[in-house]
C-alpha positions as CSV (number, residue, x, y, z in Angstrom):
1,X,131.9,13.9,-97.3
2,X,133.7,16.1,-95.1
3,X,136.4,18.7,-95.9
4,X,139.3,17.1,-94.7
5,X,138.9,13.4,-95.8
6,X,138.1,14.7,-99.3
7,X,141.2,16.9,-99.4
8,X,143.3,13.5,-98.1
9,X,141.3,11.5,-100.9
10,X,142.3,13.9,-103.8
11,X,145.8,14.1,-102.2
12,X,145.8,10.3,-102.2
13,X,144.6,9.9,-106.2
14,X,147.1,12.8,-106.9
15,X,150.1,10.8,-105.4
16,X,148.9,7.7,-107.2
17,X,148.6,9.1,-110.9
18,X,152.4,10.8,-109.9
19,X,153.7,7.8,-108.8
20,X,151.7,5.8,-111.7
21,X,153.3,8.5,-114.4
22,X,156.6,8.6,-113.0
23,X,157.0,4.6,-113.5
24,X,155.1,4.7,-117.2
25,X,157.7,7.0,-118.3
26,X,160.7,6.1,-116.5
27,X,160.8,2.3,-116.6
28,X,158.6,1.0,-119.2
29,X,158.4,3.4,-121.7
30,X,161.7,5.5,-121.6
31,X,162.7,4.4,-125.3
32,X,159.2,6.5,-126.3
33,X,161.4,8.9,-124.8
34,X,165.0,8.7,-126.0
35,X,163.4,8.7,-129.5
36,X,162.0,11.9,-129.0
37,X,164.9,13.4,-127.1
38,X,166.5,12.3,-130.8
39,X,164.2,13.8,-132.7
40,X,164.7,17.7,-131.6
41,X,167.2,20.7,-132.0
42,X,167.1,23.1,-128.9
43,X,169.6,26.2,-129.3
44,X,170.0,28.1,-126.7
45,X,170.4,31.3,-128.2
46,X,168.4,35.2,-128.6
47,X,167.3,34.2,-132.2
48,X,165.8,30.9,-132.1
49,X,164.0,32.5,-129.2
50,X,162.3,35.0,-131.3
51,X,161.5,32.7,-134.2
52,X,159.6,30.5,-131.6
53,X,157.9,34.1,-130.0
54,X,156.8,35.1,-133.2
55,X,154.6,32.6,-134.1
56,X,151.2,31.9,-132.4
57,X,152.3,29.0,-129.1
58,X,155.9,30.1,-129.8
59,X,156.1,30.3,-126.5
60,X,155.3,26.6,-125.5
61,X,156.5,25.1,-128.0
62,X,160.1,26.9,-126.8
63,X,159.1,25.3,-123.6
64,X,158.3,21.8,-125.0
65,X,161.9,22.1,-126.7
66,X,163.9,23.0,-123.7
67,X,161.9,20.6,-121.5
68,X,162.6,17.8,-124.0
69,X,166.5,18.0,-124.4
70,X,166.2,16.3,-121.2
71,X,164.5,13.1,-122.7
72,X,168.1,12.0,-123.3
73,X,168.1,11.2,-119.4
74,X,164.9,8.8,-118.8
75,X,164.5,9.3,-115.5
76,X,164.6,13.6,-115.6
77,X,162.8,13.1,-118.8
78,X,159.5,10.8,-116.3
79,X,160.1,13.6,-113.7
80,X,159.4,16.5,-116.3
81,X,156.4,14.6,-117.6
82,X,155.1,13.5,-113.9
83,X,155.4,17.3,-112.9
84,X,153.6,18.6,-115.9
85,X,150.7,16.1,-115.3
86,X,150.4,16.6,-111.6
87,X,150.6,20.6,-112.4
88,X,147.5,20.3,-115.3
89,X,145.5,18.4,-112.7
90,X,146.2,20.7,-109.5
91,X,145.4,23.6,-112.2
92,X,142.1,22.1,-113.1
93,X,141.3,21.1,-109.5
94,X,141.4,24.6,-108.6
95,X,139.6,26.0,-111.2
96,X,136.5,23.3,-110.6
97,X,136.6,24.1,-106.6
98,X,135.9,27.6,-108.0
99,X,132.6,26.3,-109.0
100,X,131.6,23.2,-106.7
101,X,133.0,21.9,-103.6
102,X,131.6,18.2,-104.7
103,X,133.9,15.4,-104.6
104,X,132.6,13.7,-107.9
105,X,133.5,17.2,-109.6
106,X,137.0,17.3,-108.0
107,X,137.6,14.0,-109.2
108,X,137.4,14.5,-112.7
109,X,140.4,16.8,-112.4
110,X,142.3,14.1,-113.2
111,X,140.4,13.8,-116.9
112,X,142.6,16.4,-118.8
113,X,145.6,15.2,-116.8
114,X,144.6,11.3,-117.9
115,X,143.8,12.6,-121.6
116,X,147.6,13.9,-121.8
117,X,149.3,10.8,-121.0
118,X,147.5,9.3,-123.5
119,X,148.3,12.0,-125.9
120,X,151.8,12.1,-125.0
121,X,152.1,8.0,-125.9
122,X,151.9,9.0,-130.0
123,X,154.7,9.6,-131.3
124,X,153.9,13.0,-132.7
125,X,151.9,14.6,-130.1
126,X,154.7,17.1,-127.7
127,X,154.6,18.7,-124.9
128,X,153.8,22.1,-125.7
129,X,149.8,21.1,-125.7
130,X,150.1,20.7,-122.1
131,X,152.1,23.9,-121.5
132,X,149.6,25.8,-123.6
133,X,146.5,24.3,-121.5
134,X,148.8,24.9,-118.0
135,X,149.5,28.6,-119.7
136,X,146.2,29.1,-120.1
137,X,144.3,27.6,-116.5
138,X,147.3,29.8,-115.1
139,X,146.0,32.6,-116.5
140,X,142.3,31.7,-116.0
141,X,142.7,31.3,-112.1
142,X,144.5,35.1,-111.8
143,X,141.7,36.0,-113.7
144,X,139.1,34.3,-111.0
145,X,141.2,35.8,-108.2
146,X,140.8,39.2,-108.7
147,X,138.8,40.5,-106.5
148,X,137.4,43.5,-107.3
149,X,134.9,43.2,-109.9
150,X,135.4,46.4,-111.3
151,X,138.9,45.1,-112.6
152,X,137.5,42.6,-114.6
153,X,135.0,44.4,-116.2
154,X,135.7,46.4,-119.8
């Protein structure tokens, strides 16, 4: 398959899960999220900062916190899901084109991104577990573009 009609392929499977996501959330499962909307404090302030920061995924779970005062409004609350998904997958699609330029590999991209949405239908399962895995192929990909191998080593 050549480059360009598997870069318009992933494109395609990308808009669909995005458009697929943003209807899940938005239309037929927004009371999923005005329940957990309900369920959370967010204060915006220095100090619940730092008792987030000081514990190990502080950090997403600050972002899961802020991101889901926003449940309250369904259709912002399917947006910030949509983007997160689309994000993971993009992530993960550049981290396996790293490795393999085959379009079978690229496609299961979308298997983290998939295994979220799932996740994110319990009731008790948050957001931060995708921030953390975005946080982390974030990281993984600066790590893969440095160029210099002498950087990277000890």
């Amino acid at each position: 398959m050549n480059k360009h009609k598997q870069l318009s392929l992933i494109t395609f499977f990308t808009f669909l899960m995005g458009a697929a996501s943003f209807m899940f959330w938005g239309v037929f499962y927004e009371q999923h999220l005005l329940q957990k909307e309900q369920m959370q404090l967010f204060l915006l302030s220095f100090d619940f900062l730092i008792q987030h920061l000081t514990v190990q995924g502080g950090f997403s779970i600050y972002l899961d916190e802020f991101f889901t005062q926003f449940f309250g409004l369904p259709f912002i609350g399917s947006v910030v899901i949509t983007i997160s998904l689309v994000v993971l997958q993009q992530l993960t699609l550049k981290l396996f084109s790293y490795y393999s330029s085959n379009s079978t590999y690229l496609l299961l991209s979308f298997l983290p991104a998939l295994a979220y949405w799932a996740l994110l239908c319990n009731d008790f399962y948050y957001l931060s577990g995708i921030f953390g895995v975005i946080i982390a192929l974030s990281f993984a990909l600066v790590y893969l573009s440095i160029s210099k191998i002498t950087y990277r080593q000890k």
